[in-house]
C-alpha positions in Angstrom: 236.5 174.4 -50.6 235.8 172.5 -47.2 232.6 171.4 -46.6 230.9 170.1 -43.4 227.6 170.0 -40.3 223.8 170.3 -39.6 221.6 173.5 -40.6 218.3 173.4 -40.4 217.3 173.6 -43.8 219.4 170.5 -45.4 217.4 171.1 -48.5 219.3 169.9 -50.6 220.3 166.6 -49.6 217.3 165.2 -51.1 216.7 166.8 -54.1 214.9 165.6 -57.8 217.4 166.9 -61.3 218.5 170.1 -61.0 218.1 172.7 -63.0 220.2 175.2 -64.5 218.4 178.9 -65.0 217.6 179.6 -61.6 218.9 183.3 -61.7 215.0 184.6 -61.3 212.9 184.4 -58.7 210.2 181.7 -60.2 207.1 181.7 -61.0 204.4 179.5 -59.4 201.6 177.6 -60.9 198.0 179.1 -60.4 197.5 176.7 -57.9 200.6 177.6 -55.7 199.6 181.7 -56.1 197.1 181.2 -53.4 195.5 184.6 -52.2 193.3 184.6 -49.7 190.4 187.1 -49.0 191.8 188.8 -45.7 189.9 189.3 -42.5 191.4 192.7 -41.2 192.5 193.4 -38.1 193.2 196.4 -36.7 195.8 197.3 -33.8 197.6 195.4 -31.6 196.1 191.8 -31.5 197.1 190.4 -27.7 195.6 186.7 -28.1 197.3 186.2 -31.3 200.3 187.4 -30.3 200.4 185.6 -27.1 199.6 182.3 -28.7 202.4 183.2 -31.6 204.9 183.7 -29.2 204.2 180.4 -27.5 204.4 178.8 -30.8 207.9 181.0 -31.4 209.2 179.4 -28.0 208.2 176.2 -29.1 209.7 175.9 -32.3 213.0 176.9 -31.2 213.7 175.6 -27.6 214.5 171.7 -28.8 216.2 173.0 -32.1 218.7 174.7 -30.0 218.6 171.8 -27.5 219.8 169.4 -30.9 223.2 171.9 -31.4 224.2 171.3 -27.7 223.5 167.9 -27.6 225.9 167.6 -31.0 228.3 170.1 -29.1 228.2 167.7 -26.2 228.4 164.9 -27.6 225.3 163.2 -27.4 224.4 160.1 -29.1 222.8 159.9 -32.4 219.5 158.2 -30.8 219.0 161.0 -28.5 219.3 163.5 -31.3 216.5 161.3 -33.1 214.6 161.3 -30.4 214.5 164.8 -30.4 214.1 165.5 -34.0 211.1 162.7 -33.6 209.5 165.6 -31.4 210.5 168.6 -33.1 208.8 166.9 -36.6 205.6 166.3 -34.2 205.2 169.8 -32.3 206.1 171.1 -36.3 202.8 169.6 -37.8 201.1 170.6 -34.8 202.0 174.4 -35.1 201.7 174.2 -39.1 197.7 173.5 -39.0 198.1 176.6 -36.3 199.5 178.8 -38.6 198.1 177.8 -41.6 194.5 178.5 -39.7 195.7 182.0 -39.6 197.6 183.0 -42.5 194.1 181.5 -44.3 192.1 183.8 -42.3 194.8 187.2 -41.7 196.6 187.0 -44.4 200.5 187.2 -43.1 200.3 189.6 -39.9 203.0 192.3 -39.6 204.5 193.3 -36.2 202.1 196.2 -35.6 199.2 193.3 -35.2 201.4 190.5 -33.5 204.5 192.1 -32.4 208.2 191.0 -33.7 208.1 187.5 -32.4 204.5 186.4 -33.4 205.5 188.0 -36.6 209.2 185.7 -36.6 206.6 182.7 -35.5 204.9 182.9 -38.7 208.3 182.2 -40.9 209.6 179.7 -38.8 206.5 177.6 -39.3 206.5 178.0 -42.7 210.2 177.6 -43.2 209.9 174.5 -41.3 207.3 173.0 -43.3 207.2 170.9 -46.3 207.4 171.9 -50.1 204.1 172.1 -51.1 203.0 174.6 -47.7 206.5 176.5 -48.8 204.7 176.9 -52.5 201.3 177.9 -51.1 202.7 180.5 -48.9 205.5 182.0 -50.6 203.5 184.3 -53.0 201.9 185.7 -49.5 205.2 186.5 -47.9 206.5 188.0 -51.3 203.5 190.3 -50.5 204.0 190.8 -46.8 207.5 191.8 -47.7 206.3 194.8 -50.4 204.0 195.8 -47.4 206.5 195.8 -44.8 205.0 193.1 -42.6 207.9 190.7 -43.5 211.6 191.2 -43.5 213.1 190.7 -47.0 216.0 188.4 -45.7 213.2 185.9 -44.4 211.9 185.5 -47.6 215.5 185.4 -49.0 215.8 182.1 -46.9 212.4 181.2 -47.7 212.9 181.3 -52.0 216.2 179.6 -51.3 215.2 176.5 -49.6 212.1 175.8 -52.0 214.2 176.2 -55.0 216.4 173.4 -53.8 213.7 171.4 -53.0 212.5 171.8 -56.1 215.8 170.8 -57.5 216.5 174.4 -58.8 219.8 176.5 -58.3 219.2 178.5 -55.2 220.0 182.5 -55.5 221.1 183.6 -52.3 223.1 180.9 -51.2 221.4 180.1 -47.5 220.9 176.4 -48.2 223.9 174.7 -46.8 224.3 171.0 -47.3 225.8 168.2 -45.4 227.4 165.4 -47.4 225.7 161.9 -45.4 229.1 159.7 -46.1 231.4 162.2 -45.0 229.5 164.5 -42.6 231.4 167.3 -44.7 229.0 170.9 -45.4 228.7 172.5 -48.6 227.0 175.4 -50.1 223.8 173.8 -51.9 224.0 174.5 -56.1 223.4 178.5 -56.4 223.1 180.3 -59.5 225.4 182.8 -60.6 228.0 182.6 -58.3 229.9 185.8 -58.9 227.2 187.8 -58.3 225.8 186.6 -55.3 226.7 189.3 -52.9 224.9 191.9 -55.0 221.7 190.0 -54.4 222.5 189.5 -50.7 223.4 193.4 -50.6 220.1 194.1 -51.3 218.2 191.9 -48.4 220.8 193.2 -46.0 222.4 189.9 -45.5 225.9 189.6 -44.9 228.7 188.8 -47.8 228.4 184.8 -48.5 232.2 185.1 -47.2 231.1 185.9 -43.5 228.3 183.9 -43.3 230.0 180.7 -44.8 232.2 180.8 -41.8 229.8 179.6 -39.4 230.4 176.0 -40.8 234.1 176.8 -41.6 233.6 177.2 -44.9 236.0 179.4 -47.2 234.5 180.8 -50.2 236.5 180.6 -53.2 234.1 181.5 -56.3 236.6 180.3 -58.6 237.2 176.7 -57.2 233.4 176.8 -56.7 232.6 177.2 -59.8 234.1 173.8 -60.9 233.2 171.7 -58.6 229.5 172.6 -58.7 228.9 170.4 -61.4 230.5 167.4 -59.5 228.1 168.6 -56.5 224.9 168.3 -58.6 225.7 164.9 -59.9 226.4 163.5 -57.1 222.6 165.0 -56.2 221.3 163.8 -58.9 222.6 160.3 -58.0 221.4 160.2 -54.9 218.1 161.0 -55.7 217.9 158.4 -58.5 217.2 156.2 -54.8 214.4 158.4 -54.0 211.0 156.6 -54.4 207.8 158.0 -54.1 204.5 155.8 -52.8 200.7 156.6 -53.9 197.6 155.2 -52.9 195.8 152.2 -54.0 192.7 152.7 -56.2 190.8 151.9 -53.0 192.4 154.4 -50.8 191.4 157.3 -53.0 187.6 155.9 -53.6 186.6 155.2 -50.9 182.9 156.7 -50.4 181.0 157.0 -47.0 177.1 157.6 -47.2 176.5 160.7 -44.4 173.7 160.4 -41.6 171.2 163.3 -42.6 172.2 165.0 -39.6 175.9 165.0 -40.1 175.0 167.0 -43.3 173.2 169.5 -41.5 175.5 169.3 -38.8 178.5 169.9 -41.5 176.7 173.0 -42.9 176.2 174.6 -39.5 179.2 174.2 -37.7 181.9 177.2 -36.9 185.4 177.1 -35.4 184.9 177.5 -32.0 181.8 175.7 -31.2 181.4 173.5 -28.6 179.5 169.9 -29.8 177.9 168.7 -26.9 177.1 164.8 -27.1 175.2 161.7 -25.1 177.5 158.7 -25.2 175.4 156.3 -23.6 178.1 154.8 -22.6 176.6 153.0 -19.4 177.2 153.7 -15.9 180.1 155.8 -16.1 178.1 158.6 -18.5 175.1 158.3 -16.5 176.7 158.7 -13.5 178.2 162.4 -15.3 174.5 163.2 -16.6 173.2 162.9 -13.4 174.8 165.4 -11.9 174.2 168.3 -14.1 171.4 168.1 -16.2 172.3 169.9 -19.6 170.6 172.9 -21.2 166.9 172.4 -22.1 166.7 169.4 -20.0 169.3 167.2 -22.1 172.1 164.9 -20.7 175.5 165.2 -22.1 178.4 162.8 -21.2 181.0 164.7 -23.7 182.1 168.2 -25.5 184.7 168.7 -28.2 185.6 172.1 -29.7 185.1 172.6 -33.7 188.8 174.0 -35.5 189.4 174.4 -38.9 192.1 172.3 -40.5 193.1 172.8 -44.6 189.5 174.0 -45.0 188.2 171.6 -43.0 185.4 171.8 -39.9 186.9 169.3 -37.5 186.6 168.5 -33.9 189.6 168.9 -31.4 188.3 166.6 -28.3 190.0 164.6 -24.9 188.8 160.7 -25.2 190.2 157.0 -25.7 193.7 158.3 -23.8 195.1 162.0 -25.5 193.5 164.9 -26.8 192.9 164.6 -30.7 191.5 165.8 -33.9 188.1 163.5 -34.8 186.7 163.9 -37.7 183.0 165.2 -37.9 181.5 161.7 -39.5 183.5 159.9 -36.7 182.2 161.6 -34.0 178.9 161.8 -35.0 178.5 157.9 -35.9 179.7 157.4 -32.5 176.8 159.5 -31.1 174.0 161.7 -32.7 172.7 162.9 -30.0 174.1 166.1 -30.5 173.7 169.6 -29.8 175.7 172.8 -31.0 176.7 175.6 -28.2 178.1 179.0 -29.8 179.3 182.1 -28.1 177.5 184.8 -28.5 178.4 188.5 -27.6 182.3 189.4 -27.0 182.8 186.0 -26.5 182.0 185.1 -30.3 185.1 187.3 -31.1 187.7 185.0 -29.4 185.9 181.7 -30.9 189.0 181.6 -33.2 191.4 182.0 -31.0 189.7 179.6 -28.8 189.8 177.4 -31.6 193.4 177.9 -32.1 194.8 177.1 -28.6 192.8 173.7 -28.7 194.8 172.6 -31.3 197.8 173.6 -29.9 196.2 170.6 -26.9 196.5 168.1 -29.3 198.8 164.8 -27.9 197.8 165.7 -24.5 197.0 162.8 -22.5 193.8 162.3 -21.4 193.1 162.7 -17.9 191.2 160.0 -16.1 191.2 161.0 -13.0 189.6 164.7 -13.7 191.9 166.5 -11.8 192.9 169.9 -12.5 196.2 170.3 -14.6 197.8 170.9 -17.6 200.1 168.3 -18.4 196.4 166.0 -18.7 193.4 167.3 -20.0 189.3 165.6 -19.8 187.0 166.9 -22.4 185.5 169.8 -20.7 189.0 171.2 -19.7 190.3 171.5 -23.2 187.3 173.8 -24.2 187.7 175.8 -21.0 191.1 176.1 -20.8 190.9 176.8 -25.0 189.0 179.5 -23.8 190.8 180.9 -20.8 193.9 181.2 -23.1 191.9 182.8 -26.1 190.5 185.5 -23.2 193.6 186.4 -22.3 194.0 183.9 -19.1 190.5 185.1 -17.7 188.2 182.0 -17.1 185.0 181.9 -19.7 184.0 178.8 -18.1 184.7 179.0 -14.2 185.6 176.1 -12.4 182.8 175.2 -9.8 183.3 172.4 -7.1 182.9 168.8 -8.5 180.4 165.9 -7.1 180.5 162.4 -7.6 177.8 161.8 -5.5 173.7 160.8 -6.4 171.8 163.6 -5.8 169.2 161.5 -4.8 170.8 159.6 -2.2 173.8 161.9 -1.6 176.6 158.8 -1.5 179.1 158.1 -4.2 177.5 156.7 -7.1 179.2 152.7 -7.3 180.3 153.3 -11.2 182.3 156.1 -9.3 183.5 154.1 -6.3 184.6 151.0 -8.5 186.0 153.5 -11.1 188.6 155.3 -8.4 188.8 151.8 -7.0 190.6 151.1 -10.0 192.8 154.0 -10.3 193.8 153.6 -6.7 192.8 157.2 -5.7 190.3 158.9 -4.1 187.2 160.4 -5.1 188.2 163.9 -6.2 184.7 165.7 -4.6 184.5 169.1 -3.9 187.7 169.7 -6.0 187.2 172.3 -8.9 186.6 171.4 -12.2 183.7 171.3 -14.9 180.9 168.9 -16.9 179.6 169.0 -20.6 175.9 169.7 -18.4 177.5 172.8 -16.6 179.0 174.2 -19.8 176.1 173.7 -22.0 174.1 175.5 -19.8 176.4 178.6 -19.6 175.0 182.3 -20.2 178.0 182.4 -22.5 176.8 179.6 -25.5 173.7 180.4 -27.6 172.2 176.7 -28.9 172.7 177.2 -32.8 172.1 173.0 -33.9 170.1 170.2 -32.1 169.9 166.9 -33.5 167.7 165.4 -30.7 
């Protein structure tokens, strides 16, 4: 049988012993059969959908890129280079989707259309073991709904059985050997009888589908040299090694400010945390401008998401847009305040909180221009927003000042600042401040810490 080039999954190149009675689907632990209470929706859901299909395009557009750099001929440290950022938008996207499927359950096409739906799988396929495990009961379930196709979850039981170091039962895991660059047909299970099981998730006979890595199947000659296949396997991953934490990694123990507890409790995805750096000139200069709601002075906003169960804050400072951690922010600052939508705003909050993580690894922009290759603090939570409400503005843009309103002229922390850029003052050019948004009809205060 000849074997030989790069599929996507490459499960099983680094597998753990594998196992021999693989012919049912298996059963998960009670901590992998994860079901989730399910927020329904109803009807067509647009901002989901749009954001899906984003994430859709995303995943795809550099995977295909890969095969026609290989078809081209490109060198090996541009296809690394590549794979460097596929692996980076892939964990970005994952905490995405993982947001929703925690909060949905797995949304059919009726709710997300055929591509948001696709986006969902593609994640998840594209994730590591232990997501694949979570999930994999819910798509089994999407599936005897009809909000998944069968032959997605067909790929989706194959690859985590061969990461799991199982015999794989519907033979979509193909291999490539690393010495010889040769494919192969990761171990399945009851060879003869494979097409049956493929029959009846409409995939094509392993025959036809083997032949998009020239492969000729031969059950026979399999057969025999699957037992070569899966020592060799198991060889290899005798090099495998695995690295856990110190002690002092996993006890570590941080005493919480009062007010981060409270702040903890009362924070939702999608509020804004409004915050007074008093960082010198620079945040006084900002404050000055546009005094914040109920008198206050804010320098900074961040946008709460959820991440694994997690409240944390997606926010544009010290060069990108990032997640920060609640204790992290708030030891920076405590002067805090908590802004929530209210009305039909409070019903895009998630979404909201969904495109901001999709900002993540944005640069930070220092020169608070409007754009969206780089991104201050208060454009990530409007722009969050304007893509949550389907491209209309929550938080219009009103002409910036850099000047003292006392005095009218550029304040010097301003002038030395663009000084140092080598730019000019940006006034009158649209844009927004924490002060402006805080005071927006849109936020209700819901948390003040000072």
């Amino acid at each position: 049988m000849r074997t030989a080039a790069l599929f996507f999954s490459l499960g099983c190149i680094v597998t753990l012993g594998w196992a021999q009675d693989a012919t049912k689907i298996p059963e998960l632990s009670d901590t992998a059969r994860v079901r989730v209470k399910k927020e329904a929706l109803v009807g067509f859901n647009m901002p989901l959908a749009t954001l899906l299909d984003s994430i859709h395009k995303e995943d795809q557009q550099d995977r295909i890129r890969v095969i026609s750099l290989e078809r081209e001929g490109g060198s090996k440290q541009e296809v690394l280079a590549l794979w460097r950022t596929i692996k980076r938008k892939d964990s970005t996207n994952l905490v995405v989707v993982r947001s929703i499927l925690d909060k949905y359950g797995w949304l059919g096409a009726d709710v997300v259309g055929s591509t948001g739906n696709g986006a969902l799988f593609l994640v998840i396929q594209h994730s590591d073991l232990a997501t694949q495990e979570r999930y994999l009961p819910m798509i089994r379930d999407a599936v005897a709904e009809g909000a998944a196709w069968g032959s997605d979850l067909a790929l989706l039981e194959d690859r985590v059985l061969i990461r799991q170091g199982k015999r794989q039962i519907y033979g979509r895991q193909i291999g490539q050997d690393e010495e010889r660059g040769a494919y192969y047909l990761c171990p399945l299970d009851d060879a003869r009888h494979v097409d049956e099981r493929r029959a009846a998730e409409w995939l094509q006979p392993i025959t036809n589908y083997l032949r998009n890595w020239n492969l000729t199947w031969d059950v026979e000659a399999y057969e025999i040299e699957l037992p070569m296949v899966e020592e060799r396997l198991r060889r290899r991953s005798l090099g495998v090694s695995s690295t856990t934490k110190s002690a002092l990694d996993m006890l570590i123990i941080a005493v919480q400010p009062t007010g981060l507890v409270e702040l903890t409790r009362v924070l939702q995805e999608g509020d804004l945390v409004f915050q007074d750096l008093d960082c010198g000139p620079l945040c006084d200069a900002i404050e000055a401008v546009t005094e914040g709601v109920d008198g206050k002075d804010f320098s900074h906003v961040a946008i709460a998401v959820q991440v694994d169960g997690t409240i944390e804050l997606v926010e544009a400072i010290d060069g990108s847009v990032h997640l920060a951690p609640l204790d992290a922010f708030f030891r920076r600052s405590g002067k805090v305040i908590v802004g929530r939508p209210k009305g039909r705003y409070a019903r895009i909050a998630h979404a909201a909180a969904l495109h901001a993580l999709r900002l993540i690894d944005v640069p930070y922009d220092d020169a608070f221009l409007p754009a969206a290759d780089k991104l201050y603090c208060s454009e990530v939570v409007a722009l969050a927003y304007e893509r949550a409400n389907a491209g209309v503005p929550v938080f219009p843009n009103v002409p910036m000042t850099f000047k003292d309103p006392a005095t009218g002229k550029f304040f010097p922390a301003w002038v030395t600042y663009y000084d140092g850029l080598g730019t000019m003052i940006p006034e009158g050019v649209p844009g927004c401040n924490p002060g402006g948004l805080s005071r927006s009809g849109v936020l209700q205060v819901v948390w003040c810490a000072y």
